[in-house]
N, C-alpha and C positions, 0 to 999 in steps of 0.2 A: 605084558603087565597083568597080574593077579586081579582079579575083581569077580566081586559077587553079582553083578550084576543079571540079569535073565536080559540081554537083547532079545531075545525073540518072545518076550511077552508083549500083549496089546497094553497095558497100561506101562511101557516104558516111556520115558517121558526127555524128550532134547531141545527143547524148547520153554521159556518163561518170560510171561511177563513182570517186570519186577516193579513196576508202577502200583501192580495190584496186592502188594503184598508188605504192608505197612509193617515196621516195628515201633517207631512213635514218632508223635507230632505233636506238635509245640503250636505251631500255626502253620500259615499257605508258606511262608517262606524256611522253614525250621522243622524239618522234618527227615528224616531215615528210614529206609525201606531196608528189605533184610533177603537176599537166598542164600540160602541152604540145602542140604538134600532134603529137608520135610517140601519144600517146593520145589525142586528139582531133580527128581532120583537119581538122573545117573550122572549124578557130580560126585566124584572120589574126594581129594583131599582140597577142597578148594572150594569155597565161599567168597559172600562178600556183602559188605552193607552202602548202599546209595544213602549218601550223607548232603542235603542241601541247609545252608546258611546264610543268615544275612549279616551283615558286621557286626563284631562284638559280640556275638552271640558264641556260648561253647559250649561243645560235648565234653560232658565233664569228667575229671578225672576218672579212671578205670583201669584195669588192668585184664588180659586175656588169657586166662589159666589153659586156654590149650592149645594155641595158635599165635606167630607172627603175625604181625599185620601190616601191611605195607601201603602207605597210604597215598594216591596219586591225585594231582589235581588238576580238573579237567576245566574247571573254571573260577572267577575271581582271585583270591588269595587267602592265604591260612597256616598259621604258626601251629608248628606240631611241635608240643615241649614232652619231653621222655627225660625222666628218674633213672640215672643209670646206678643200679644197684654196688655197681665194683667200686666206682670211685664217687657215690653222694654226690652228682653234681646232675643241674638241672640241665640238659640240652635244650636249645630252641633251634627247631630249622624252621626258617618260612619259604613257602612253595607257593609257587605261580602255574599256571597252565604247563603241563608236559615235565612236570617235574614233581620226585617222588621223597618220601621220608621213610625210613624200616624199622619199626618197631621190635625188637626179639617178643620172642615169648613169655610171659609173663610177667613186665615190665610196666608200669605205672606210668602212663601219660595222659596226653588232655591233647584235645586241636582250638584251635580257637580263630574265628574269620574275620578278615582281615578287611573285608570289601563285603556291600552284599552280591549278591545270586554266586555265592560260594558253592560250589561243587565236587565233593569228593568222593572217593571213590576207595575204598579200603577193602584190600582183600587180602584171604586167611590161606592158610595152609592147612585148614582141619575143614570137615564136611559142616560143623555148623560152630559158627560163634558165638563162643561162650564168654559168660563178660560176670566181671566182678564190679560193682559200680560203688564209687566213693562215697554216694548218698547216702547206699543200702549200709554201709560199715556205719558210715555214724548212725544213723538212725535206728541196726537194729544190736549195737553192741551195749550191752546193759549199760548204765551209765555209771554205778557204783564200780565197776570193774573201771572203765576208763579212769574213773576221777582216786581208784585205789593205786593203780597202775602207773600212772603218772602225777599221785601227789596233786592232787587239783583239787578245786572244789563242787561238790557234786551238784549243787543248785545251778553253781553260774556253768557247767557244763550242757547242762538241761537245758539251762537260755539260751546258751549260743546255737545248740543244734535244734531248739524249737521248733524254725522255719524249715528245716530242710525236710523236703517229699522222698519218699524211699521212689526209687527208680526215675532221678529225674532226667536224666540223657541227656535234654540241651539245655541249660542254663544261660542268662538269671532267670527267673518267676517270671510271668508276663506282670504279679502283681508285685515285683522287687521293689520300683520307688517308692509303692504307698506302703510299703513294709519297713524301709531304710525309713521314711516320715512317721511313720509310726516311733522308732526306736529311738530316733532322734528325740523325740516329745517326752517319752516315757523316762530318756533318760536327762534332758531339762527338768522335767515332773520332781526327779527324784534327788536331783542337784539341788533344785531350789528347796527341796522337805529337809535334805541334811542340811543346808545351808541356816534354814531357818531355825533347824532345832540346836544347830550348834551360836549362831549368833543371838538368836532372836529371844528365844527362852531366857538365857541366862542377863540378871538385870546390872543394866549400867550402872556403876557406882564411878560418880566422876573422884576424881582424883585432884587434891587440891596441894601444891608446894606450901609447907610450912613456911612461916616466916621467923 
């Protein structure tokens, strides 16, 4: 096999700890670690990210413009739903311990856990994983372009994407409910403002049958 590697330099490197090498963290339980060849040199076509979750919690939609990704689970449980672009339909496989799900290249999915102390384990066919992340699309695609593109309107597009953080990895928010109570209020707030200016305003004139 071909490779650039120097085996007989001191700084080659066959050994990683992958504990120590965070890509994000949500909390102690919700968090991803990442190797690569930037932490590992002499890994060729193969990577991979230590993925740990607690229930209900997901890494969120994405897609990997350079690499398969194959996702094994080494604890709890976790639905891996994959976008299969030939025929528009959503896959879900759910996987348990010693059981794996294969993502192609380029393909748009999400995992989502199922139990906590979820554990997975996803590894690439390219030296470093590269990711497209669903957050980063809506938040940094102008919004007049969306809202021209698909015929919407471009305030209430602004509202809906509001709350999303560009690079969120594992969703929801730790502050989602106080944010879902937030909306819920604002939009009772604004129920009750049209309600009153369509009922309230205009004045009753009772109505009385002739005799």
């Amino acid at each position: 096999m071909a490779s650039n590697i120097d085996y007989t330099s001191p700084s080659t490197q066959y050994a990683f700890d992958v504990n120590t090498s965070p890509l994000f963290k949500k909390d102690n339980n919700n968090y991803i670690n990442v190797l690569g060849v930037q932490q590992l040199n002499t890994l060729e076509n193969v990577s991979l990210l230590d993925i740990f979750l607690s229930a209900n919690n997901v890494v969120e939609p994405h897609y990997h413009q350079n690499a398969a990704e194959l996702v094994y689970c080494i604890s709890g449980a976790a639905t891996v739903s994959i976008l299969n672009p030939f025929t528009k339909q959503i896959l879900n496989y759910s996987i348990t311990p010693g059981q794996v799900a294969n993502v192609p290249q380029g393909w748009w999915h999400y995992e989502i856990a199922n139990a906590d102390n979820t554990h997975l384990l996803a590894i690439f066919d390219a030296p470093t994983p590269e990711v497209i992340l669903g957050s980063d699309i809506l938040k940094f695609t102008p919004a007049n372009i969306m809202a021209y593109t698909y015929c919407m309107d471009e305030n209430k597009w602004k509202e809906a994407i509001e709350p999303v953080q560009p690079s969120t990895y594992i969703g929801p928010y730790t502050n989602c409910s106080s944010y879902l109570s937030q909306m819920c209020l604002q939009y009772q707030q604004q129920f009750n403002q049209q309600y009153y200016q369509t009922y309230q305003q205009t004045p009753h004139m009772p109505q009385y049958r002739r005799g």
